[in-house]
N, C-alpha and C positions, 0 to 999 in steps of 0.2 A: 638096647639099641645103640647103636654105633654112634651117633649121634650125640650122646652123653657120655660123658667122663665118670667113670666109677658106681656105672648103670647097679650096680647088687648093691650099692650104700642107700639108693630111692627110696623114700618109707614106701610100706603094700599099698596102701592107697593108690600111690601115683605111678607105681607098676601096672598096675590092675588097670591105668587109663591108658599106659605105653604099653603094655599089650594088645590091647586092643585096636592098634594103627602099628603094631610091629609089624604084621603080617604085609600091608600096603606099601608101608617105606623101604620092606627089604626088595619087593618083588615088584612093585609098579611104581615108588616115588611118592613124593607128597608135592600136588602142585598148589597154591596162595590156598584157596579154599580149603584145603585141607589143614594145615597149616593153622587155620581162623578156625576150625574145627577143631582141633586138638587142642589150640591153646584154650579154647571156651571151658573144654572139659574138665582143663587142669584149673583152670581160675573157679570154676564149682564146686571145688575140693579145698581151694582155699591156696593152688599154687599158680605163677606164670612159668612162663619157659621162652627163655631169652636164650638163644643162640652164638656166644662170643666166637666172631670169623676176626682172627689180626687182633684182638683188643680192640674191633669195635661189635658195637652190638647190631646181631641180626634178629630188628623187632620183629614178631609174628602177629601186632598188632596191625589194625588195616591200615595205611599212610593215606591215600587217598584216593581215589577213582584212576586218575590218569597212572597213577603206581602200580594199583592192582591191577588195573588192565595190559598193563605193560606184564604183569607175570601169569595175567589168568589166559589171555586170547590171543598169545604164541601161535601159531602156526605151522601145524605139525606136518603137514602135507609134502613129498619127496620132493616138491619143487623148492617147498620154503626149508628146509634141510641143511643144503647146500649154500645158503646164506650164512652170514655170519654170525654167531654167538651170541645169544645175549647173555647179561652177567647172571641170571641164574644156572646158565647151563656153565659159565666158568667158572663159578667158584661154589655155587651147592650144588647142582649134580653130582659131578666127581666125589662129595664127602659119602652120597649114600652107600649103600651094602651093596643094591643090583647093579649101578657101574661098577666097585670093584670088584664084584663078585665076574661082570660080563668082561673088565679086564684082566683078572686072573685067568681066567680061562684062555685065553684071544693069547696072550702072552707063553702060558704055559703047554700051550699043544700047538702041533705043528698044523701050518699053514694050508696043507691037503687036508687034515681029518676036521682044523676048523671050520675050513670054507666048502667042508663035504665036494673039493674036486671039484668048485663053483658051485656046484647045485643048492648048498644052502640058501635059502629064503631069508631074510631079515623084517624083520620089525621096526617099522619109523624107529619106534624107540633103540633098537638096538642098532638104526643105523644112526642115531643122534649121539649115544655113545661112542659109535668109531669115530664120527669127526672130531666131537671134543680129544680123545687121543690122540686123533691125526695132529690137530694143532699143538696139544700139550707136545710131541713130541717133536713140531717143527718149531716150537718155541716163539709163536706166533702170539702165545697168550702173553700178551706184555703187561708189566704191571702199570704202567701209563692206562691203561684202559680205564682198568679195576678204579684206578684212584680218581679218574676223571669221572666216573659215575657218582661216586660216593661222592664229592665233591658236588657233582650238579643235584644231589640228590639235597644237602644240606642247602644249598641255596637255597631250592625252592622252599625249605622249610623258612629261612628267613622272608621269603615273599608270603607263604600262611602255613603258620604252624599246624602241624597234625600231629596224631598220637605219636608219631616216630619220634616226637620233641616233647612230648608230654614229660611238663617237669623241669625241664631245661632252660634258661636264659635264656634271652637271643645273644646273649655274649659268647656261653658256651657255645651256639649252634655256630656262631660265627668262628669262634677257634675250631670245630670240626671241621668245617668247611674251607678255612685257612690251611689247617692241619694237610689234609690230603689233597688240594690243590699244590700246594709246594711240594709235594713229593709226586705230583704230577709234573711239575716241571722240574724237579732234577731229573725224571726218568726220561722225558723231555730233552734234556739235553744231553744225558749220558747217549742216549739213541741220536746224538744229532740233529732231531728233530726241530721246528721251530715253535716257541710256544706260542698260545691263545690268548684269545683274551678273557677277562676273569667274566664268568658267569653270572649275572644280575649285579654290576658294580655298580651301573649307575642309579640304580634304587639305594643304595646305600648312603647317596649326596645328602639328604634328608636329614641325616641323623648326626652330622659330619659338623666340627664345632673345630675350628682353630685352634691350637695347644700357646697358652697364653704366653708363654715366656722359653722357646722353642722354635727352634727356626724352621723356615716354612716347610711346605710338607707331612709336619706332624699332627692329626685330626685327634681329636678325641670322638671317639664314636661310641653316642647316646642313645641307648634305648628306651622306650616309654614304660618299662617294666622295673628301669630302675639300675638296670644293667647296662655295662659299658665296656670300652675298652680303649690302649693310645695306638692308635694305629703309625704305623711308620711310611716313610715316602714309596719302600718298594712293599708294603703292604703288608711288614708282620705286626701280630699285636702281642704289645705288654699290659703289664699291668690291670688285666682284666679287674672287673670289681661287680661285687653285688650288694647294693643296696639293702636287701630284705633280708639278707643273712649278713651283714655286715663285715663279707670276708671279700679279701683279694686277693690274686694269683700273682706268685715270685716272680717275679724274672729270670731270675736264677736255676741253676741246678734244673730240678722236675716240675717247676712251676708249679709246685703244691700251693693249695687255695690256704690261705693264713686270714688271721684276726686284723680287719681293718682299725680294730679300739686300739687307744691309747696304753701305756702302764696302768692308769687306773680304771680301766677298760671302760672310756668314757668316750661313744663312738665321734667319730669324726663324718664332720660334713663332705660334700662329695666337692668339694671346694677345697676344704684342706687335703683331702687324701689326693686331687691334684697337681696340687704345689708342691706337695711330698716328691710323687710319681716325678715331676718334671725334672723337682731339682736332683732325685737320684739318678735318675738316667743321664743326667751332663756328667755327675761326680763318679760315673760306669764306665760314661765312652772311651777314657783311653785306654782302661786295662778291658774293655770289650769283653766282658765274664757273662754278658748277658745270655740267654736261650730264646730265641735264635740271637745268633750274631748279626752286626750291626753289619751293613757291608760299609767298605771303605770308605765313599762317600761319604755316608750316614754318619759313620764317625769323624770325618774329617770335617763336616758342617757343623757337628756338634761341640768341637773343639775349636772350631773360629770363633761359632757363635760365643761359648764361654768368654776367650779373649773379648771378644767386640763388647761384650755386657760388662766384662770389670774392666776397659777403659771408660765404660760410660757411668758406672756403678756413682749412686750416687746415695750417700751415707750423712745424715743427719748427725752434726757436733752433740754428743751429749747436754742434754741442756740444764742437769745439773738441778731438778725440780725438787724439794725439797717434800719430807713428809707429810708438814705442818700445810705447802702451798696445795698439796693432793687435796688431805683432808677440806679446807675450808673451801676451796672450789666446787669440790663436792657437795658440800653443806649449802653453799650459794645454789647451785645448780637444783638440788632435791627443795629444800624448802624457802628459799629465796634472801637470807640472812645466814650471816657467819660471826665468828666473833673472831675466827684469824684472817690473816692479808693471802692472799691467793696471788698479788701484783706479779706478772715479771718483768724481772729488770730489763732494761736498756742491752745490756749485754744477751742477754736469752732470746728476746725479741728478734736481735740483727741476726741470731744464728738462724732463722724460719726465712725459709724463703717467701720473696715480694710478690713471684708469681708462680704457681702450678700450673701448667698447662694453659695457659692465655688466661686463667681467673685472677684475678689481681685480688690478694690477700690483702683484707683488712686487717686492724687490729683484733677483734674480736674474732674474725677467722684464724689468727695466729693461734689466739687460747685456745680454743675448740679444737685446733689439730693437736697442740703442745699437749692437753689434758684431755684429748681420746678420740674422738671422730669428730672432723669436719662434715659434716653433710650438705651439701649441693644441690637440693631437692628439683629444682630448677632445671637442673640437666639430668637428673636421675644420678648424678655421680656422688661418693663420698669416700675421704681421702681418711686413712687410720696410719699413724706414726705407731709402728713394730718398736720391740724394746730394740733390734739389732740397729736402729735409723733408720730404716728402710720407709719409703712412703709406700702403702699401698695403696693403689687405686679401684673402687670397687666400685662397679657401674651396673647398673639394675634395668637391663632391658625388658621392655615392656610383656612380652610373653615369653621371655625363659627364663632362667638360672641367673642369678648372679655371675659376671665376669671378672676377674683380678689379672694386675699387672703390676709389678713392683716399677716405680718410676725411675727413670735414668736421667743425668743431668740435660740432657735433651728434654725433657719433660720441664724443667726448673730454671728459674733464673732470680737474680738478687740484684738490687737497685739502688748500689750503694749513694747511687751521685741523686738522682731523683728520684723521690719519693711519688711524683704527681706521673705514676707511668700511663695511665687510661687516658688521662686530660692530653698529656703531651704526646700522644702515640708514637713515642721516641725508643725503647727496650722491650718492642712485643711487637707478634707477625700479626698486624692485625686479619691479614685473609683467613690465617689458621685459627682464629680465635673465631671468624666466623665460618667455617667449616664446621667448629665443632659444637658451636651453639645450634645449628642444625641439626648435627647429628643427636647432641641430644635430648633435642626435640622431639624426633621421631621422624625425621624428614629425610636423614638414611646418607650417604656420603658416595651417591654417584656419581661418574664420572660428567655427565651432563649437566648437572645441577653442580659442580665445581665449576665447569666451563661457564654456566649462569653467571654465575656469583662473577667471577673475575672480569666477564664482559660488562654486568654494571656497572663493577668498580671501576672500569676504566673510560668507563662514555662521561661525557660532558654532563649530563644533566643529576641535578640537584637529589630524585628520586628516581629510584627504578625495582622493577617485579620482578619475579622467581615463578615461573609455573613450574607445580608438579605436580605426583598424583601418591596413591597409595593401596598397597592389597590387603589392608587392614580391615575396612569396612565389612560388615556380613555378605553372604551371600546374595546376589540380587541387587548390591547398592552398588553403587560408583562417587568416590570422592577426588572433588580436588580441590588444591593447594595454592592460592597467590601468596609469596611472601613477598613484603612490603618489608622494603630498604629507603633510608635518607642518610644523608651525607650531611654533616655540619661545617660553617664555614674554616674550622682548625683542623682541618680532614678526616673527623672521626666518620666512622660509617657503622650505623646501629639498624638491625633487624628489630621494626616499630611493631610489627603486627601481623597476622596472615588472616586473609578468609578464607574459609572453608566453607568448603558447598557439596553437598551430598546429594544422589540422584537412586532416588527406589525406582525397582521394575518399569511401576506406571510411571517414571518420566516425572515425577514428583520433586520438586527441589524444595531444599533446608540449608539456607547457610545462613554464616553469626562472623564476624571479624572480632579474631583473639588478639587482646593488647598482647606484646612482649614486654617484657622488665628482668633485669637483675635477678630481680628479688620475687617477681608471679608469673606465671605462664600454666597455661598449660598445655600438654604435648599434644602431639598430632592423635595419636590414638585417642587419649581425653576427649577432645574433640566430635573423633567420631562417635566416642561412646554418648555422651552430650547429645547429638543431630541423632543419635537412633535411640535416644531419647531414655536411656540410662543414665542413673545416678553417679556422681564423683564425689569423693574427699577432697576436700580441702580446706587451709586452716584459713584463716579471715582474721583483721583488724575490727575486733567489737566496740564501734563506737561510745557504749554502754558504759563497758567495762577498762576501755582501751588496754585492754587484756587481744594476746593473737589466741584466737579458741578455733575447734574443730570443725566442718561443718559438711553436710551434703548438701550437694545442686544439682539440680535438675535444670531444665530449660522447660515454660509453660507455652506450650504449645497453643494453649487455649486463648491468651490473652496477644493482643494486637503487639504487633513490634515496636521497637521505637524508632524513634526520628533518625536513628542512625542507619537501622535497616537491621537491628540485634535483639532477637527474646530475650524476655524477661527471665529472671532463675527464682525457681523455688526452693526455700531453704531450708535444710533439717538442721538446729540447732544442736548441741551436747543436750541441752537439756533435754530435748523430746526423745532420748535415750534407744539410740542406735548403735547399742553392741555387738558388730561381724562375729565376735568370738560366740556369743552365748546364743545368737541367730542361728551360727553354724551347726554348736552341737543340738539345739532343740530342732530341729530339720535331719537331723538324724546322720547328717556327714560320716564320711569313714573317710580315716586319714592312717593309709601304711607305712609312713614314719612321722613324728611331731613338725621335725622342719617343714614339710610338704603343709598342715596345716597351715601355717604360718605364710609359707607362700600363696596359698590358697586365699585365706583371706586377705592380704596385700591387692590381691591381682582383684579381688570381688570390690572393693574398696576405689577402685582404679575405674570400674564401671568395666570389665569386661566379664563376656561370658565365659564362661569356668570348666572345666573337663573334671567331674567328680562321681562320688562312689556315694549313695547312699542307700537309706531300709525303704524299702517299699511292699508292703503287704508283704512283713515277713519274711523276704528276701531282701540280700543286695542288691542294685543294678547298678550298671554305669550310666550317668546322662549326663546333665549341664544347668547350670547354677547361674541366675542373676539375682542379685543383691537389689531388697525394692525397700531403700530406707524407710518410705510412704508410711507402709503398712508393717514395718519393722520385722520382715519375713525375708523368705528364700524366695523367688520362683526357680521352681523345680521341672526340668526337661527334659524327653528321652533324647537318643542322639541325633534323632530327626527332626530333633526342636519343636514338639508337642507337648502342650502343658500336661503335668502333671499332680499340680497342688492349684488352692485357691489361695484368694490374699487376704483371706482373715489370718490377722496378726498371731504370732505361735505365742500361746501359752505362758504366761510366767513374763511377758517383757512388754505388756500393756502400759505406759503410763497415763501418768493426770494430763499430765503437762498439752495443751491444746498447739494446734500447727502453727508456727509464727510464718507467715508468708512476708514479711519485709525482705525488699531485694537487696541484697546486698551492693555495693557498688563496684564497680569493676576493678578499678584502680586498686582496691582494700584486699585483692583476691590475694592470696599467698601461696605459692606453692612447698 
């Protein structure tokens, strides 16, 4: 068969199945059905038969109803003829044997003996082959077509994958799809023409995540499979990456897919392999070596941006920590006693900055950045000192990924003259300090809730409110937001508290006013999960022990409010032994890399519901996961949020230890 390249090398087997549609394909064609037929036969022998048209593959698998019916229910009738092409008839018709066989001829004998003197009669079929030549020969078949189909073809695969993607990323679908859209619009522009607009863009906003350290325009685009890519402002992607095979795609040269692991091929998180990506592509843009190239623009933004970032670069004084201060830091930190000095001097101290981002560093925030993470639990943020000086800033948003940003001296300030900078509100924006205790709250950095903020801070009176709202709540609920602001008489202005009030279907209200502090809160999401009546972590002042220890809360629905108008919280102590890790795996969880565990339980721990994989009679499924300390279990969910398990306790993590219901006190609460 013509069809195949080197048809006598076939083993007999799968002769013996091409013979038997030889006769079809030479003299009548193979339309879809056929096609699904032949491949059935070859895959019952143990072969497929994939079709390479250009170096891309033409599947003979089904794509999907609206695909096949697009190839199967053509309209062969002399009216529908005379209509335009579809791309089977431009680019696989022409490859069989009976067009070139019906072109050899048409070409090779003259014009009277072909056309029998007019009298010849034609065949739809053979008058479908004269026009595909009529046009091949007025060069009508533009490759702008060809590529604009294929193009739309892969989209739709990104809106729902079918067997034509069977196997594939949506990264990869998305570089197809890229791939032949842009050679849609050179042909596009070679022809003059004007281009389009891209095909299902705006379903892609979803997935679409700011590039942290990268000037605007640059998305990192995430897919739920694990795969990704950095998209550019006019829409080419680098640095593809796949999670599950732990390889990413060059930039360079052919964009061969390479080893995302280290030298000691110890893989990297999808965190590092972006700070990698970002900071290669700025140390690219001038000599522009990339595949595709950058357009001018691109490179010229990426080259300010460089300058704008090392004026602003802001590089930590060596501090000169010694090995004896590591060690006994350490030893204090792990077992609570050391036998060497861990102190820093006076001099190591002034090199730390007094404020990071409107947090005013104490002493003991100094150590903890000096000797490895500051964590901020409060805002969700925690700041790591790089051996380069670099401060990073790592912020833990409530349902994704970890975010990082290396800080710039815009970020930093030092307080040489006054040390009392919060008291004196004299060396810090106090507005931006609370914009950002907001945001990392959970309460989000709109533009109308800035404008809030700033109209209280400027009205006369002594107290004033913030309404907002939020789309965190389940389906079916409605939450909102007061934040409660006071002004002290030396002009400080502190964000005291917020209520939250939650509204189910029936019109049902639940709300609880959350103190704020420094030092305890907890976020807007918290909250909701709290009022829909999920468990939260959190650490607590043990009056007992005057030990800070672990705990869960819940809110008792059961028992009357207090005098304030706020539930009571029931409490899981450490001792009634509530371990997420060992809940996780006896509940039978699947986790397709370790760090996903890890965030898994963070997020279960958090009191939200969970997007997971586990055994269910025998199989995997996918469904959704809340953490019920109570009963020191999973409940288990399909994705339509129908139970799946009961709440007798799993297995192996029963203790003695009975429920201590003492309420904790609000104040003691720690986040």
């Amino acid at each position: 068969m013509d069809l195949f390249e080197d048809y006598d090398l076939l083993p007999e087997e799968l002769k013996a199945v091409c013979g038997h549609w030889q006769e079809k394909a030479a003299h009548l064609g193979l339309d879809y059905n056929d096609c699904k037929a032949f491949q059935e036969e070859c895959e019952a022998i143990g072969y497929t038969f994939d079709y390479g048209l250009d170096a891309e593959p033409f599947d003979l698998r089904p794509m999907n109803i609206e695909k096949q019916d697009f190839y199967t229910n053509q309209d062969q009738t002399p009216a529908a003829i005379t209509n335009a092409l579809n791309w089977y008839a431009k680019y696989i018709t022409p490859l069989t044997r009976a067009y070139k066989d019906f072109v050899k001829e048409m070409e090779n004998t003259s014009p009277e003996i072909f056309f029998h003197d007019g009298e010849r009669k034609f065949s739809d079929r053979e008058k479908k082959f004269m026009q595909i030549h009529s046009q091949k020969n007025r060069g009508t078949d533009n490759e702008a077509d060809k590529q604009k189909f294929l193009s739309d073809v892969w989209a739709k695969e990104l809106s729902k994958k079918t067997e034509l993607s069977s196997g594939l990323t949506y990264t990869q679908i998305d570089e197809k799809q890229a791939h032949h859209y842009r050679i849609f619009e050179a042909e596009l522009k070679r022809s003059g023409m004007d281009s389009v607009a891209r095909p299902y863009e705006t379903n892609w906003d979803e997935n679409m995540i700011s590039a942290s350290d990268l000037p605007e325009g640059w998305m990192w685009n995430d897919y739920d499979d694990g795969s990704g890519s950095l998209r550019s402002p006019d829409g080419h992607s680098y640095y593809s990456y796949d999670l599950q095979t732990q390889e990413c795609r060059s930039p360079y040269g052919n964009n061969e897919w390479i080893s995302m692991k280290d030298f000691y091929d110890v893989p990297k998180s999808l965190d590092e392999f972006k700070r990698d990506a970002e900071k290669d592509l700025k140390e690219s843009a001038a000599q522009n070596n990339l595949s595709p190239k950058l357009s001018e623009e691109e490179k010229r933004n990426l080259l300010n941006y460089r300058i704008l970032k090392k004026e602003n670069e802001f590089i930590l004084d060596n501090l000169e920590i010694t090995a004896d201060q590591r060690k006994a830091y350490a030893e204090q930190e792990e077992f609570g006693t050391t036998d060497g000095d861990y102190t820093l001097t006076e001099h190591q101290l002034d090199k730390i900055p007094d404020v990071i981002e409107g947090h005013v560093m104490s002493k003991n925030d100094k150590y903890e950045l000096a000797y490895g993470v500051l964590e901020r639990t409060l805002y969700g943020v925690s700041y790591e000192l790089l051996e380069s000086g670099e401060i990073l800033n790592i912020y833990m948003d409530e349902d994704a990924f970890p975010q990082y940003r290396i800080l710039t001296t815009n970020d930093i300030k030092f307080n040489n003259q006054n040390p009392n900078m919060m008291e004196t509100q004299k060396d810090f924006d106090q507005v931006q300090y609370l914009k950002d205790q907001m945001k990392y709250l959970g309460f989000g950095e709109g533009e109308q809730l800035h404008k809030d903020l700033e109209k209280g801070i400027n009205a006369k009176e002594q107290q004033f409110e913030i309404k907002t709202g939020s789309d965190k709540a389940s389906p079916g609920n409605h939450v909102d937001f007061t934040l409660k602001f006071n002004k002290t008489e030396r002009g400080g202005i502190f964000l005291n508290s917020y209520q939250a009030t939650l509204t189910n279907e029936n019109n049902e209200e639940r709300s609880h006013n959350f103190p704020v502090s420094r030092e305890s809160s907890f976020t807007a999401k918290e909250a909701i999960n709290l009022l829909e009546g999920r468990s939260v972590k959190i650490e607590f002042l043990n009056p007992k022990t005057d030990q800070v220890e672990p705990a869960f809360v819940q809110f008792d629905f059961n028992q009357p409010k207090t005098d304030k108008g706020n539930y009571l919280f029931q409490n899981f102590y450490k001792k009634y032994g509530v371990d997420t890790d060992k809940i996780a795996d006896k509940a039978g969880l699947i986790f397709d890399k370790p760090e996903w565990k890890e965030t898994a339980i963070k997020s279960l721990e958090k009191g939200n519901i969970v997007k997971v994989k586990f055994k269910q009679d025998d199989s995997v499924i996918e469904g959704k996961a809340i953490l019920d300390p109570q009963n020191r279990n999973l409940k288990l969910y399909d994705n339509d949020m129908n139970r799946l398990n009961s709440n007798k306790p799993l297995e192996g993590l029963e203790q003695d230890n009975k429920h201590e219901k003492n309420n904790v006190k609000e104040q003691s609460i720690k986040r």
